[in-house]
PADOMAR-577947 format. One record per atom (N, C-alpha, C, CB): residue number from 1; atom name; x, y, z. Coordinates in steps of 0.1 Angstrom, whole numbers. Glycine has a CB too. Layout:
N
   n atom    px    py    pz
 NUM   CA     X     Y     Z
...
//
This chain:
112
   n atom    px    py    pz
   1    N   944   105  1907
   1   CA   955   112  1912
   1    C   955   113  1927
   1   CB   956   127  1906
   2    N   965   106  1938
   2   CA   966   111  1949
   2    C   965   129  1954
   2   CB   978   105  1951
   3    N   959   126  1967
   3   CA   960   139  1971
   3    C   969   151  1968
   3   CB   961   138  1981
   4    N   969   162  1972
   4   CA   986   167  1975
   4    C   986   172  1984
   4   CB   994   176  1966
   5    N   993   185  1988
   5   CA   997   190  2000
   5    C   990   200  2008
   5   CB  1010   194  1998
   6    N   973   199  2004
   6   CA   962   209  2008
   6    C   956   202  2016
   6   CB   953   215  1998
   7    N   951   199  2027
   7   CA   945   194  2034
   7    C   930   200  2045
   7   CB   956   189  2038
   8    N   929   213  2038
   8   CA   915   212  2043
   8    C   905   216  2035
   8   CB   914   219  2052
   9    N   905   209  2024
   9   CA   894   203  2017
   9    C   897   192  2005
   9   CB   886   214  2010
  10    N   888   180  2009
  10   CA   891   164  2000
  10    C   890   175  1985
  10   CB   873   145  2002
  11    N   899   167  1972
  11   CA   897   169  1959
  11    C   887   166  1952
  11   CB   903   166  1953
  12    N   879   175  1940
  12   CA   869   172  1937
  12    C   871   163  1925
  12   CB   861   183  1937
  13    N   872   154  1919
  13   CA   875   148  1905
  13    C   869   152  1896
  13   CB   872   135  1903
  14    N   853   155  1897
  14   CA   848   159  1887
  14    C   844   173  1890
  14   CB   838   150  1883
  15    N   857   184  1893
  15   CA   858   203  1891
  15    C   873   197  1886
  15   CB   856   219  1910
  16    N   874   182  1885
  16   CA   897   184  1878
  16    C   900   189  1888
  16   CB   905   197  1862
  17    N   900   189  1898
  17   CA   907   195  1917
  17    C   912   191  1920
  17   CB   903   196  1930
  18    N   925   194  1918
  18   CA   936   182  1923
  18    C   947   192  1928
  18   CB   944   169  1909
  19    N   949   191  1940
  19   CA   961   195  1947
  19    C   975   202  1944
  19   CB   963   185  1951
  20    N   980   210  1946
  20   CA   995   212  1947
  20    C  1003   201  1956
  20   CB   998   227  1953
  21    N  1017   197  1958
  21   CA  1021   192  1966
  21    C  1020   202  1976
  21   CB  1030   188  1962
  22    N  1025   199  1989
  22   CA  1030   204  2000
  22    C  1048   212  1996
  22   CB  1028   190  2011
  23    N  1052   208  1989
  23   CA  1064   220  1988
  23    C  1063   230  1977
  23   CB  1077   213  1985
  24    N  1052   226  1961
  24   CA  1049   234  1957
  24    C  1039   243  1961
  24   CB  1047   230  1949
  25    N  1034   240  1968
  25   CA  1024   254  1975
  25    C  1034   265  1984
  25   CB  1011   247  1988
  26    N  1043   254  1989
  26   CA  1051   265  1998
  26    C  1057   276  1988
  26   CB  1065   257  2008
  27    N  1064   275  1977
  27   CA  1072   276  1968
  27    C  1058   286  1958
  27   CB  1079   260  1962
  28    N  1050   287  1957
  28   CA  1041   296  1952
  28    C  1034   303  1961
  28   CB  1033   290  1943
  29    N  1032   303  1973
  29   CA  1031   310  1983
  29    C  1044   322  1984
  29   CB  1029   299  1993
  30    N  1055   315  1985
  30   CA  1062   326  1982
  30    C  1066   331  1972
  30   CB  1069   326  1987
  31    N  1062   329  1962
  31   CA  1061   336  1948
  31    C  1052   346  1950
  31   CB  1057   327  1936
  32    N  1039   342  1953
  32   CA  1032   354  1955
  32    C  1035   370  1962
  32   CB  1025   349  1961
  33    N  1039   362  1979
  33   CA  1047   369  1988
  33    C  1057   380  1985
  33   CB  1053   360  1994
  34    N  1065   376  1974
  34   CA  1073   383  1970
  34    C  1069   398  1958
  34   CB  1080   372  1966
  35    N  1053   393  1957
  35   CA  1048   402  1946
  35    C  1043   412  1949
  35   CB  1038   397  1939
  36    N  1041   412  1962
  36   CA  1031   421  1967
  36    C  1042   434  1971
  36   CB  1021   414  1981
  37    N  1055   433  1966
  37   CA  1060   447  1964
  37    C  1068   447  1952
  37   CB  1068   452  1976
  38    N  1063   439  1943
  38   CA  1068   445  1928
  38    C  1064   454  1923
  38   CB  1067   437  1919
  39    N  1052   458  1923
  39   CA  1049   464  1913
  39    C  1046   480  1924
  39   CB  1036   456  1903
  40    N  1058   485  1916
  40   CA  1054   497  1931
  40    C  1043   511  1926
  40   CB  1074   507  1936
  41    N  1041   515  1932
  41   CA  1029   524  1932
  41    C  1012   520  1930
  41   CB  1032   532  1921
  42    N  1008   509  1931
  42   CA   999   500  1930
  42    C   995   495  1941
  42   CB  1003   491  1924
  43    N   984   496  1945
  43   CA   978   486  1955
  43    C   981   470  1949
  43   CB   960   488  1958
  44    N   987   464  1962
  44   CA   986   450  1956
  44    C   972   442  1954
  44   CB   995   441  1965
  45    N   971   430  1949
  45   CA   964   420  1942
  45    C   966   409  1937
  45   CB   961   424  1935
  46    N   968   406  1946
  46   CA   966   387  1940
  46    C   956   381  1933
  46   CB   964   378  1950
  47    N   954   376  1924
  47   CA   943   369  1923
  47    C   947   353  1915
  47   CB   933   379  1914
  48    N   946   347  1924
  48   CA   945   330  1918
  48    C   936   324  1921
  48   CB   953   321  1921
  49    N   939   324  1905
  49   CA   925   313  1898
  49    C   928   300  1898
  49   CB   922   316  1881
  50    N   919   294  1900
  50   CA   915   281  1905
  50    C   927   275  1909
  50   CB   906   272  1895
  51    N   930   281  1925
  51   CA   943   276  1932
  51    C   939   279  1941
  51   CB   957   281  1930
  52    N   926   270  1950
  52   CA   927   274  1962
  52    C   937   269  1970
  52   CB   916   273  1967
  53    N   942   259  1969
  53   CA   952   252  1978
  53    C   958   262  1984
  53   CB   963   243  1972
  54    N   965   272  1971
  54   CA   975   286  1974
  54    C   968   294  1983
  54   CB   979   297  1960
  55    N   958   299  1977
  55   CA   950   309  1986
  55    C   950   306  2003
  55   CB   934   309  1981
  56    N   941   293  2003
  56   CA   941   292  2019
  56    C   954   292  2024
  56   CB   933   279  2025
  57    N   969   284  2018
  57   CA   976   291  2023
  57    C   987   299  2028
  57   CB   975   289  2024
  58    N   982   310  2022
  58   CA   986   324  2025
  58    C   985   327  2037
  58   CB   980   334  2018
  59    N   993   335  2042
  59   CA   990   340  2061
  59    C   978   349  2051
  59   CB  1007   353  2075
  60    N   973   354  2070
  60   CA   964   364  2070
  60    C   963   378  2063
  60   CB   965   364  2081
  61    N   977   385  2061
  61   CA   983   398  2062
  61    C   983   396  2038
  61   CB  1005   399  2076
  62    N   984   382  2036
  62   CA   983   382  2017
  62    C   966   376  2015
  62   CB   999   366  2008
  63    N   961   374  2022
  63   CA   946   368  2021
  63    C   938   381  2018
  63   CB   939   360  2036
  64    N   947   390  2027
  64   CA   936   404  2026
  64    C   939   406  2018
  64   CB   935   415  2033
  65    N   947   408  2009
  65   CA   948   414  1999
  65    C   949   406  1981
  65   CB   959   421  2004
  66    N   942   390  1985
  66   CA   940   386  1974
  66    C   927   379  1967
  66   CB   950   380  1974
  67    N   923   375  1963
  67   CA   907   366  1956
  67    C   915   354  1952
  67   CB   896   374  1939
  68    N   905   347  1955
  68   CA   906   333  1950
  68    C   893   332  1939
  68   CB   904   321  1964
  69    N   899   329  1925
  69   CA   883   332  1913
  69    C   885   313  1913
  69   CB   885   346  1889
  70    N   877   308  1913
  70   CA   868   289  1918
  70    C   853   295  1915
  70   CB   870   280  1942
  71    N   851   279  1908
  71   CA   841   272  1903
  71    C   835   266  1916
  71   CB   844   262  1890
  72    N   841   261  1922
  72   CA   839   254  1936
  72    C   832   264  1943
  72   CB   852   249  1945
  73    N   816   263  1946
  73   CA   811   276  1959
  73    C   815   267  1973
  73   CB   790   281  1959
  74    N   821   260  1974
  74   CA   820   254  1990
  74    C   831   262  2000
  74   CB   823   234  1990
  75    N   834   274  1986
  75   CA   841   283  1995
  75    C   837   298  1999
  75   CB   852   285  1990
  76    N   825   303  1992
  76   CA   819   311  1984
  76    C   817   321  2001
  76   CB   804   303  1974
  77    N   819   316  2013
  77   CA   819   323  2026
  77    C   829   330  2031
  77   CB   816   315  2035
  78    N   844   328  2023
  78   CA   849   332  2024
  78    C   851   351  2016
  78   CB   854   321  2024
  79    N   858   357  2020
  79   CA   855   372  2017
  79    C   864   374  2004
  79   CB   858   383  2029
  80    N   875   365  2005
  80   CA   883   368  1990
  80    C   878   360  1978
  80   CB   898   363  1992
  81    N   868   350  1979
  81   CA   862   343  1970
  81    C   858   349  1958
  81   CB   853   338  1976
  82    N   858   345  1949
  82   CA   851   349  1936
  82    C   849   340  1922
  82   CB   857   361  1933
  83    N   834   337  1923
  83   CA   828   328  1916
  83    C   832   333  1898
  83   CB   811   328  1922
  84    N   840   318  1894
  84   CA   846   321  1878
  84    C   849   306  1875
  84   CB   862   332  1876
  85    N   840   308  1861
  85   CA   841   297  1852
  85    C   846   302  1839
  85   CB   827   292  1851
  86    N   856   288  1839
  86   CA   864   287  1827
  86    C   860   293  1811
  86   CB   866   272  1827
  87    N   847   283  1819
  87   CA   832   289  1803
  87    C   828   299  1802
  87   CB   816   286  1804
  88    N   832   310  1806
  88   CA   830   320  1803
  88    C   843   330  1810
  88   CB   816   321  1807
  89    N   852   332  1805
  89   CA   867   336  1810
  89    C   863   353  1812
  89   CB   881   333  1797
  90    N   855   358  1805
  90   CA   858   372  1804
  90    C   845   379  1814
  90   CB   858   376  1785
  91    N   839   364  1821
  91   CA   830   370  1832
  91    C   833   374  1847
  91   CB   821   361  1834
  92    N   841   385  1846
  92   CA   841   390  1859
  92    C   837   401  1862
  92   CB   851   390  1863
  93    N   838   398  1875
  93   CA   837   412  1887
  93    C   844   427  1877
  93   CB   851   407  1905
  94    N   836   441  1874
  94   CA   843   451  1871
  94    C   857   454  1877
  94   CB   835   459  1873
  95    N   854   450  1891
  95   CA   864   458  1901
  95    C   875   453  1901
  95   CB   860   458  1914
  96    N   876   441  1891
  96   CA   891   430  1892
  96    C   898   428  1877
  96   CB   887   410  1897
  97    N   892   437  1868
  97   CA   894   440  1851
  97    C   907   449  1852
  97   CB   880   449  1841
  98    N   915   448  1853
  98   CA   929   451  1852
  98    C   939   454  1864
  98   CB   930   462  1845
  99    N   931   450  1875
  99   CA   936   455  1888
  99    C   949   444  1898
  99   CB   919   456  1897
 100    N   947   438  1891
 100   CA   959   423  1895
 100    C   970   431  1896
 100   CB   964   408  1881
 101    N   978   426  1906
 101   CA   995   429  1902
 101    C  1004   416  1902
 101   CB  1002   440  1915
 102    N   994   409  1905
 102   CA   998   388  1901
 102    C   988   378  1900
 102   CB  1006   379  1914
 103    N   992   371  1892
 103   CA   979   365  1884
 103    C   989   348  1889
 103   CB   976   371  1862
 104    N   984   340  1895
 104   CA   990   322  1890
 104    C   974   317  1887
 104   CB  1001   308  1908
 105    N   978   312  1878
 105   CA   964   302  1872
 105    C   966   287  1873
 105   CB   961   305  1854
 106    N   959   279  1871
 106   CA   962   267  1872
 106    C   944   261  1869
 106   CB   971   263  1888
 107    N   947   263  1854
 107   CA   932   259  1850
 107    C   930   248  1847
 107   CB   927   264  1841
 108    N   918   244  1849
 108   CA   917   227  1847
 108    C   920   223  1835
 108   CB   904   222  1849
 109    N   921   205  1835
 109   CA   920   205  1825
 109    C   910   204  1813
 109   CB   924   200  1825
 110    N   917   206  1805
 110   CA   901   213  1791
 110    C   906   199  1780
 110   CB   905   238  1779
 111    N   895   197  1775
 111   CA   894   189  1768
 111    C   889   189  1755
 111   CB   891   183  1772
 112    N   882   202  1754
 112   CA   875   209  1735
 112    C   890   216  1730
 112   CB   857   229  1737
//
């Protein structure tokens, strides 16, 4: 599969890492954007899963307020990061067990 529209990090073939385009990222970027005052009385929460393309890019002002859950640690320096495997779905962080107020997933592909 050609690249898509993320360009600061090559795709990994074997994590299935393959890109959003460059207009679908724009276009779920602001999907997100738009979430972070839906749900009113709530701190917002983003959390997308294995979409970093989306995550990195978010401005500054939705980063803070979202996680990126990746199998990929070559991001793991980043502060929204959070290490999550498919293989085990129900392994997370306490602090993120019902706390979303938007979820986009984009899970690899599975093959069992």
């Amino acid at each position: 599969m050609e690249g898509g529209g993320f360009e600061f990090a090559p795709e990994v073939a074997d994590l299935n890492q393959y890109w959003f385009s460059t207009k679908t990222i724009a276009a779920l970027v602001n999907e997100a954007s738009t979430a972070t005052t839906a749900v009113a009385g709530h701190k917002p929460l983003l959390a997308l899963v294995s979409c970093p393309s989306v995550y990195f890019s978010l401005s500054p002002e939705l980063r803070a307020v979202s996680v990126v859950l990746e199998i990929d640690r070559k991001w793991e320096k980043d502060p929204g990061f959070v290490y999550y495997d498919f293989n085990h779905p129900l392994a997370l962080p306490e602090k993120l067990l019902g706390a979303a107020t938007f979820v986009l997933i984009d899970p690899p592909f599975i093959t069992r």
